[in-house]
N, C-alpha and C positions, 0 to 999 in steps of 0.2 A: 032759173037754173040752166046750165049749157047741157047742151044736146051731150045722151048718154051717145059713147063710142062702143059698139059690140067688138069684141077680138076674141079670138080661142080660146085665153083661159077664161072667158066669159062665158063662151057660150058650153064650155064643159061644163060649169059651173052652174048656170041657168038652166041648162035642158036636162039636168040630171035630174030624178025624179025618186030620191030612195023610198022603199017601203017605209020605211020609220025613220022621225031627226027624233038625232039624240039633244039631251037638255042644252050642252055646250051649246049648238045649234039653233038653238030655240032663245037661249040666253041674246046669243048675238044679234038675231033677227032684231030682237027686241030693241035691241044698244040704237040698232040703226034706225029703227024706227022713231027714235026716240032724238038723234043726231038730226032725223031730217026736221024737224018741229023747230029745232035751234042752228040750222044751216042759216051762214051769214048769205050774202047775195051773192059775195065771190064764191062761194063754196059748190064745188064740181061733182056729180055722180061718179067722176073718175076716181077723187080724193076718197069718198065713201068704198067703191070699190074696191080700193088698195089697202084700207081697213079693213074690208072682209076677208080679204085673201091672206091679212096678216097671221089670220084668226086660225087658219089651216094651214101656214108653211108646216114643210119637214124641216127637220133636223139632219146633218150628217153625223153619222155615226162617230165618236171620237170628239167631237162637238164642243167645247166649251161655252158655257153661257151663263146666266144670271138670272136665278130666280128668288121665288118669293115660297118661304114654308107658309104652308095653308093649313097641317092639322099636323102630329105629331098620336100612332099608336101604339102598341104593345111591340111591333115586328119592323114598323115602317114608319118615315118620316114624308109626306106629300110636300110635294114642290112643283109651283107654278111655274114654267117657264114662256107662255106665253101660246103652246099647243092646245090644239082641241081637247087634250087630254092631264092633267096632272101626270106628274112624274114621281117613279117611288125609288128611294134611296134606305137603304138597309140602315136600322137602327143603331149599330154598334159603329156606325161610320161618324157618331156624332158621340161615342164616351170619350172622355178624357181618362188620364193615368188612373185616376180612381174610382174606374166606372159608374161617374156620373153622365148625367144627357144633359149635352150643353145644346138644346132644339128649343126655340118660343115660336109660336105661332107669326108669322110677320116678320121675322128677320129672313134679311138675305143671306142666300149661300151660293156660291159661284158651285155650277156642280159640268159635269161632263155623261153627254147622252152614250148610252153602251149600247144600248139596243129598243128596238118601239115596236109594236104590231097591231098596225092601222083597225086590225079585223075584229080586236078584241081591246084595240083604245086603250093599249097598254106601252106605259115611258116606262125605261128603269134607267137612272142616274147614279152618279156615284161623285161623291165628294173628294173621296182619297184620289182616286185619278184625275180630278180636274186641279187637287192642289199637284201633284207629278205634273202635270202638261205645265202649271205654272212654274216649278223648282226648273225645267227643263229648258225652258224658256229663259228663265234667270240665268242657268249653267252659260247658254249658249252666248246671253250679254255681255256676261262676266267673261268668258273666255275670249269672246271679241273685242274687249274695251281693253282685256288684262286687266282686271280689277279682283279682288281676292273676296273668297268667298269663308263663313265660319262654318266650324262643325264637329261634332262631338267625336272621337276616338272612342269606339267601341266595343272592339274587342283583335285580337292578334290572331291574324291570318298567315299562311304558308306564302313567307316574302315581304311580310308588311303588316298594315293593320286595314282593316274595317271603320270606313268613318261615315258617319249620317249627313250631309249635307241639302234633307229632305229627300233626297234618295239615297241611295247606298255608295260609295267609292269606294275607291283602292289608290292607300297611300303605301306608297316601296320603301321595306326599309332605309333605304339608299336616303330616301327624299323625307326623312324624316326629323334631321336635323344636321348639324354641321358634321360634327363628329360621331361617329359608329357610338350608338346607345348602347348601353352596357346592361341595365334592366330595362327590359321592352312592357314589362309589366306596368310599370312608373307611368307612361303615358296613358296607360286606355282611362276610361271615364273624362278624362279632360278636353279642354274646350280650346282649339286653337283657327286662325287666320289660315286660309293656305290660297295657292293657284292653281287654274285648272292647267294641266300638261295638256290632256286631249281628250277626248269624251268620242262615244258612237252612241247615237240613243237608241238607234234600232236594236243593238246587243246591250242595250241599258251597261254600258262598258263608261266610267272616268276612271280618269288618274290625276290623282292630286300630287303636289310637292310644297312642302312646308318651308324645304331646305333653300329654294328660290327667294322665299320672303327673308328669310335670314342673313343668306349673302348679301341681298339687296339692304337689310338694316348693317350689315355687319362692314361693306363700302361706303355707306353714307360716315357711320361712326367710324373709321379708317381716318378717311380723309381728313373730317371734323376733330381728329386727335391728332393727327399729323399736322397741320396749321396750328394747333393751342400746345403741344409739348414743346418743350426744350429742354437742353441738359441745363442739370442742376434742379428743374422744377422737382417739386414736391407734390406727387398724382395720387390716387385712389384704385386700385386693382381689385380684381378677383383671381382667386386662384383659379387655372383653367388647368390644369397639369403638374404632377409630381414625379420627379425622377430624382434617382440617386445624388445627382450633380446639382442641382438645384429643382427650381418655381418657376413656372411658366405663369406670367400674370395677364391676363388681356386687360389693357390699359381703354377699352373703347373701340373694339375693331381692331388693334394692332397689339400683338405679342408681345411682349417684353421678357427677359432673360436674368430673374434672380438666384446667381449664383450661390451656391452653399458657403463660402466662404465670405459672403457680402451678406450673407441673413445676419449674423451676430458676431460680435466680439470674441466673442466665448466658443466654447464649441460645440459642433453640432456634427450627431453621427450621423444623422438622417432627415433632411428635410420632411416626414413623413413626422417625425417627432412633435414639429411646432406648428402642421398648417395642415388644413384638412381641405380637397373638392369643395369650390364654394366660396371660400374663407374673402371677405371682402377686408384687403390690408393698405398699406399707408405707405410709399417706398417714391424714393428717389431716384431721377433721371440721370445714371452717369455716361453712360455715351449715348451716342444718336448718330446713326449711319443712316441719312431718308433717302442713298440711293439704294440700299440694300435692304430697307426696313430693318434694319437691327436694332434694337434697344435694351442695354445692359442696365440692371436696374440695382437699387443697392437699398438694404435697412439697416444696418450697423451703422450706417453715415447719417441716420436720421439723429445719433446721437455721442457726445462728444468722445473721441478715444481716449478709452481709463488708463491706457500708458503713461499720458501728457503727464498724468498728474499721481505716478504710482509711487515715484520717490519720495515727497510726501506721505503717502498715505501706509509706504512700507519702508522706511530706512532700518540701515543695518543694524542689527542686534533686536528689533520687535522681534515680539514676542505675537503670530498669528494661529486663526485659527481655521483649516479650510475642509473640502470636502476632497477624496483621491476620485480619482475619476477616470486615471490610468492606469496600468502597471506593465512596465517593460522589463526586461535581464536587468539594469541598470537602476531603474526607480520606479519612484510614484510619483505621478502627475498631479499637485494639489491646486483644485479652485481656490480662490480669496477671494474671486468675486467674478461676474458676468466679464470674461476677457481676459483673466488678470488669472494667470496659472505658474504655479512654481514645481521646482522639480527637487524630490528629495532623494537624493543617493543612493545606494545600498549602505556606503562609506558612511552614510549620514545619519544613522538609521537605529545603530546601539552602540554603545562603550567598548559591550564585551562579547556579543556574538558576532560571529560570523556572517553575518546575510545572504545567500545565495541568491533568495529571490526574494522581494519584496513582500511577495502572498505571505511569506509566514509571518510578517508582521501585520501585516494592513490587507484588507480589502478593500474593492470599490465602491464608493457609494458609504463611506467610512469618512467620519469628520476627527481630524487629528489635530492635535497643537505642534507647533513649529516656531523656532526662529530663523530672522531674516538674515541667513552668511554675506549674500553677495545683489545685487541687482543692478540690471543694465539695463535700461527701458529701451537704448535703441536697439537694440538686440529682440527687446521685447523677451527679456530671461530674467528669474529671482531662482534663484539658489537657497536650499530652504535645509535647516537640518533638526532631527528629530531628536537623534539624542541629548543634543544640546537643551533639552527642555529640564532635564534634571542633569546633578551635579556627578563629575566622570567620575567615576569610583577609585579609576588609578590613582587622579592625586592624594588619595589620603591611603590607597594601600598599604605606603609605606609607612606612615606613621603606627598604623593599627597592626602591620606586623614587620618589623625591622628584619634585619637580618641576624639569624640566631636563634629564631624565636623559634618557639616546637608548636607546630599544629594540630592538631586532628583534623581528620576530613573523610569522606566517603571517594571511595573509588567510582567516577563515575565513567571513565571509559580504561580500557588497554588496548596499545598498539605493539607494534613489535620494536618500536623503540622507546617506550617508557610507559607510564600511570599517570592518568590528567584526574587532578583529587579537586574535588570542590572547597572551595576556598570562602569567596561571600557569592552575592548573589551576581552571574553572572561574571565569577573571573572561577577561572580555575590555576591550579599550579602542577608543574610536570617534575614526574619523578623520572630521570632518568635513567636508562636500563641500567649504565655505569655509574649510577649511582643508587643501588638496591644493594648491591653486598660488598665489600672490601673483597673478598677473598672467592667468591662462586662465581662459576663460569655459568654465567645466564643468556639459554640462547632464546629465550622470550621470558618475557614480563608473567605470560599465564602461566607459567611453571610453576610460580610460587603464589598468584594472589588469583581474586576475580573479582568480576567487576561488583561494584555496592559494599565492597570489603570495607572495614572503617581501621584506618591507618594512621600512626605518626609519624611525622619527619622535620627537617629542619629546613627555615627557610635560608636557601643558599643563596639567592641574588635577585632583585624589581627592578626590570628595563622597563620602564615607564612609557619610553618613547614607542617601543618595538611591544607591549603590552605584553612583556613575558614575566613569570613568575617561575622561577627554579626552586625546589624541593630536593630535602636528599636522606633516604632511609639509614645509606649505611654509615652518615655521619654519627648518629645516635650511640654509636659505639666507638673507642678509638680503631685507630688503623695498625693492627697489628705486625704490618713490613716497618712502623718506629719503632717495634724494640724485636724485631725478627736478628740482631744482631748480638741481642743478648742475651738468645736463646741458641743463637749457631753460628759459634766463634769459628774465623777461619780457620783450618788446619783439624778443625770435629769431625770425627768418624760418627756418619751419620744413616739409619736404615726408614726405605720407601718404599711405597708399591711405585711400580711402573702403571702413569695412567694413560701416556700416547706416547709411539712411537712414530718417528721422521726421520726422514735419508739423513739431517744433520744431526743427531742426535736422540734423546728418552729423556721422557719428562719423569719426573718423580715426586709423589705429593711427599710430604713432612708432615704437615697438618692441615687439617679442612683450607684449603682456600692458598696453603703455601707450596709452591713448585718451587724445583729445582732441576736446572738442566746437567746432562751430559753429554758436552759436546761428543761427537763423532772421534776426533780426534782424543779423548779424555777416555775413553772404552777403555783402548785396550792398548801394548806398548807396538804391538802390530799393526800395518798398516790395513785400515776398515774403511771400503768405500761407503759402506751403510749399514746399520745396524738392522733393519730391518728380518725379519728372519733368526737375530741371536739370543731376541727376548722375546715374552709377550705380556700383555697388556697385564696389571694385576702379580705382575712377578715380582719377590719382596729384593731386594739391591740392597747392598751396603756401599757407601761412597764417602768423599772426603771432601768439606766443603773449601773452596779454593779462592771463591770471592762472592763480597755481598757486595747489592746497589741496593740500597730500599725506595732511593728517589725513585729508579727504574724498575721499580719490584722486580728484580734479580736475584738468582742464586747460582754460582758457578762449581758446580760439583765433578770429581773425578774418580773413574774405578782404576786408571795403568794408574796414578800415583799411590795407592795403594798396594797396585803389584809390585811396585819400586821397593818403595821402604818394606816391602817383605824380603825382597832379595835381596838388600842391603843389609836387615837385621841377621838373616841367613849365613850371609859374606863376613858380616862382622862377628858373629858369634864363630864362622869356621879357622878367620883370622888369629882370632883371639885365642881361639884351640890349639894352634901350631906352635910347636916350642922352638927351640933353639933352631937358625937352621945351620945344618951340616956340612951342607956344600955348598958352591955357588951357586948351582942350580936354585936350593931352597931359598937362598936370599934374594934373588929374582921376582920368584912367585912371588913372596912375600908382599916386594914391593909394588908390584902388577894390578895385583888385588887394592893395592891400602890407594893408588894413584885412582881406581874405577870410582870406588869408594866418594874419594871425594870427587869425583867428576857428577858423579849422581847428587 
C-alpha cells in the first residue's frame, strides 16, 4: 500500500473527535474497512480517502442532482443523493392529474437541493424545481439553436394568452397567428409549435411567437407553389377571405383572387351565398403575374359555357319553365338553368292588363312558364314572353261579340271621359262620355251611373291591333235629331225655356236634349251687341224656326223675324183698310207702304 499523504482536509477530518458518530458515519467506517480486505495492490489510501470525503460533500443550494427514493411516507418521500443525510421531498410533489403517487422505492428522481441543516442532518429537495432548472435549461437551447418548442394554450391574458411550456409564457396577441383572430377563445386548451422571442429567467419572464413558425411555413409553401402553378392549371384552395367582390383563396402560401363574376355562370349576389371560412374548393389559374404575385383565379371555367349550346336547348317558340329571380320597372329576370337567364317584358306579361310593374304578377323566387320569342347567345340574351302561354283573347273577341251585338256588363271603373264595363276576363269595353245620351249635356260619366252599376250597350267597333273595345249606351235608342225635322218644319213658330246665355246669342231647349239657337243678330230688328242682360236663364221664348242641320245637330231660330211678319200683318191689314184714295197725296201712301211690304 503507498504511503498515506496527510493534507488539511485530512487532518480536519482525522483530528476531529465528535461526542457521538452518527449511524451514516458508522455505516461508512465500515464500507472502508471492508474496501481495505479487497484493496488491489494498486490501490492507494488517497483513493480510499476521496471515498470518504465523497461520503460528506455539501450540496449548493439550488443544486440539481440525482438520486435514489429509499422509502415513500404519509407526508414525505426520502431520497438519497449521496449526503450523510437522506433528503425529504414533499409528497404532493409526486401526484399526478388524478391524485395518484407515482413514488416506488428505488426509482430515480432527478430532484434540486433548497435547503440542508448540517446540525439537525436535515436535506429538503424538491422535484418541481429541479424539473424548472431542466425546462430552463431547454428554453435557453432551444432559443440558442432557434429550434421550436410545444405548449399548451391555457388560458387568455390582458394582450395575449397564457401558454405552459413547463413553465409559464407569454404569447402576444400579435404573435399568435398570421391574421388578427377573430375568436380568441377558439385557441386556449390547444396544443401548438412555437419560438422563443426572448426569455429573462431571473424575472421568470418568455415570450413566445407562433406567428414566426407560420411565416416561415407560409414562404416555404409560397415559393414551392410559385415553381408548380401555371395559368391554366387546375389547383386546390382554401377559402381564406370573403368579400363583396369575390374569394380570396390561398393556393399554398400565395393568395389568389376569385372574382364574383368567375364563381359561376349564373348569378351570384354574394359570395357569402356559396362559400364559407374554411371551404377547401377546386378553381383554376387564369392569370399569373409572379412579379407582382397576382393570381386571378376562375370556377365557372371549370365547366363548359351553357351559351355554346343554349340555341339548342331553347329555340324559338319552346315552350320553358324557369325560376324569376329579378324584377326591374321593365321585367322579370327568369333562370332556365345555372347561367342561362331570360328576360320577360312588362309588354310580355298579359293580353289584357296593363302591367306597371312586374310584382303584380310574379315574385322572386316564383317558377313561371314562358315561351321562347327571341334568343341571341352572343349577346348572351332570350327574350321570353308570358302571356303567350295561353291563347290572346283579342283574336276571338270579335267573333264572340261582333259589332251590333248588346252586352251586359258591370261597371268597373269611371273616368271623366267615359265607363270601362267588363267584358270577358281581362278585356274590358269603353263607353264613351259622347256616347251615353243623344241629347244630355254630360259633364261627367258620375252624374248619372257608379261604379259596379250593371249596364247595357252596344258594341260599336274591335281594334284588335290597338286592343280597344268601344261601347255605346245611347245607341240603344234612335237618335232623335233623324226626325227632329218632322217635328219642327222650318218657318214653326215655336216656345223654350232659355237654358244659357252668350255674347252671340240664347240657347233655347225644345225637348230634353234638343237646342235651338238665337243668333245675336236674330233677337231683335235692332242693332244688339249682346244679349246678355235682356234675358235670363229659365225665361219661356217664342221664336221661329229658320233652319235645321240634323247632321250638325243644329237649329237656327229667330225672335226680329217674328217682329217682322207682325208689322207686316199690321201694314197689310191697315193697307187693306184704306179705301179709295182722294188725292194724290193718298195714292202715294198707298203705294209706299204696298213697295215696304214687299221689300220685307
Amino acid at each position: 500500500m503507498e504511503e498515506f499523504v496527510e493534507n488539511d482536509s485530512t487532518k480536519k477530518v482525522m483530528n476531529e473527535e465528535p461526542a457521538e458518530t452518527s449511524q451514516k458515519e458508522q455505516d461508512v467506517e465500515s464500507d472502508m474497512e471492508a474496501s481495505d480486505e479487497s484493496l488491489d495492490a494498486g490501490q492507494s489510501m488517497e483513493d480510499m480517502m476521496d471515498i470518504y470525503e465523497e461520503s460528506f460533500k455539501r450540496f449548493a443550494e439550488g443544486e440539481v442532482v440525482i438520486g435514489k427514493i429509499i422509502s415513500v411516507d404519509k407526508d414525505h418521500v426520502l431520497v438519497d443523493i449521496g449526503y450523510k443525510s437522506e433528503g425529504q421531498i414533499n409528497l404532493r410533489e409526486f401526484r399526478d392529474e388524478n391524485g395518484e403517487i407515482n413514488a416506488q422505492v428505488d426509482d430515480p428522481v432527478e430532484v434540486m437541493v433548497e435547503w440542508w441543516d448540517d446540525e439537525n442532518e436535515v436535506v429538503m429537495l424538491s422535484k418541481e424545481k429541479a424539473a424548472k432548472v431542466k425546462v430552463w435549461e431547454a428554453i435557453k437551447k432551444s432559443h440558442e439553436a432557434d429550434e421550436t418548442v410545444e405548449g399548451v394554450i391555457m388560458n387568455r391574458v390582458k394582450g395575449g394568452f397564457s401558454v405552459d411550456i413547463g413553465v409559464q409564457a407569454f404569447l402576444p396577441g400579435s404573435q399568435a397567428d398570421l391574421r388578427p383572430i377573430r375568436n380568441l377563445d377558439d385557441m386556449v386548451g390547444k396544443s401548438f409549435e412555437f419560438k422563443i422571442l426572448k426569455y429573462n429567467r431571473k424575472r421568470s419572464n418568455i415570450v413566445l411567437s407562433r406567428r414566426v413558425i407560420l411565416e416561415q411555413e407560409r414562404e416555404e409553401k409560397r415559393t414551392a407553389t410559385l415553381e408548380s402553378i401555371q395559368e391554366g392549371s387546375v389547383v386546390d384552395g382554401v377559402v381564406k377571405n370573403i368579400t363583396e367582390y369575390g374569394v380570396f383563396v390561398d393556393l399554398g402560401g400565395v393568395d389568389g383572387l376569385l372574382h364574383i363574376t368567375d364563381i359561376s355562370w349564373g348569378r351570384v349576389k354574394h359570395p357569402s351565398e356559396l362559400f364559407s371560412m374554411g371551404d377547401e374548393i377546386k378553381v383554376k389559374i387564369l392569370n399569373l403575374d409572379l412579379e407582382k404575385e397576382r393570381v386571378s383565379l376562375g370556377m365557372k371555367q371549370l365547366s363548359e359555357d351553357p351559351w355554346l349550346t343554349a340555341t339548342d336547348h331553347y329555340p324559338v317558340g319552346a315552350r320553358v319553365t324557369g325560376r324569376v329571380v329579378s324584377l326591374t320597372d321593365y321585367g322579370a329576370f327568369i333562370e332556365l338553368e345555372e347561367g342561362i337567364e331570360g328576360l320577360i317584358h312588362v309588354s310580355e306579361m298579359s293580353w289584357t292588363r296593363k302591367v306597371r310593374h312586374p310584382s303584380k304578377l310574379v315574385s322572386a323566387g316564383e317558377d313561371v312558364d314562358a315561351i321562347v320569342l327571341d334568343i341571341k347567345p352572343e349577346n348572351r340574351r332570350i327574350s321570353l314572353g308570358m302571356k303567350q302561354v295561353a291563347p290572346n283573347p283579342w283574336d276571338v273577341i270579335s267573333e264572340k261579340y261582333p259589332v251590333g251585338t248588346t252586352i251586359e256588363g258591370k261597371i268597373k271603373n269611371i273616368t271623366d271621359f267615359g265607363l270601362f264595363v267588363g267584358i270577358d276576363e281581362g278585356i274590358d269595353g269603353l263607353v264613351h262620355i259622347s256616347d251615353i245620351s243623344w241629347t244630355k249635356r254630360i259633364k261627367h260619366p258620375s252624374e248619372l251611373f257608379k261604379k259596379s252599376d250593371v249596364i247595357q250597350a252596344i258594341v260599336l267597333e274591335i281594334d284588335k291591333d290597338n286592343e280597344r273595345f268601344s261601347l255605346g249606351i245611347k245607341q240603344l235608342q234612335a237618335d232623335p235629331w233623324e226626325t227632329v225635322s218632322e217635328r219642327y218644319e222650318v218657318g214653326k213658330e215655336i216656345t223654350g225655356t232659355v237654358t244659357n246665355i252668350t255674347d252671340f246669342g240664347i240657347f233655347i231647349e225644345l225637348e230634353e236634349g234638343i237646342e235651338g239657337l238665337v243668333h245675336v243678330s236674330e233677337i231683335s230688328k235692332e242693332k244688339i251687341k249682346t244679349p246678355v242682360g235682356m234675358f235670363n236663364v229659365s225665361d219661356v221664348i217664342t221664336a221661329r224656326v229658320m233652319n235645321i242641320n240634323s247632321d250638325e245637330r243644329r237649329i237656327g231660330l229667330s225672335i226680329k223675324r217674328m217682329e217682322i211678319e207682325d208689322e207686316q200683318e199690321l201694314l197689310t191689314e191697315y193697307v187693306n183698310n184704306i179705301g179709295p184714295a182722294t188725292s194724290s197725296f193718298g195714292e202715294i201712301l198707298r203705294e209706299n207702304l204696298q213697295e215696304k211690304l214687299n221689300d220685307e
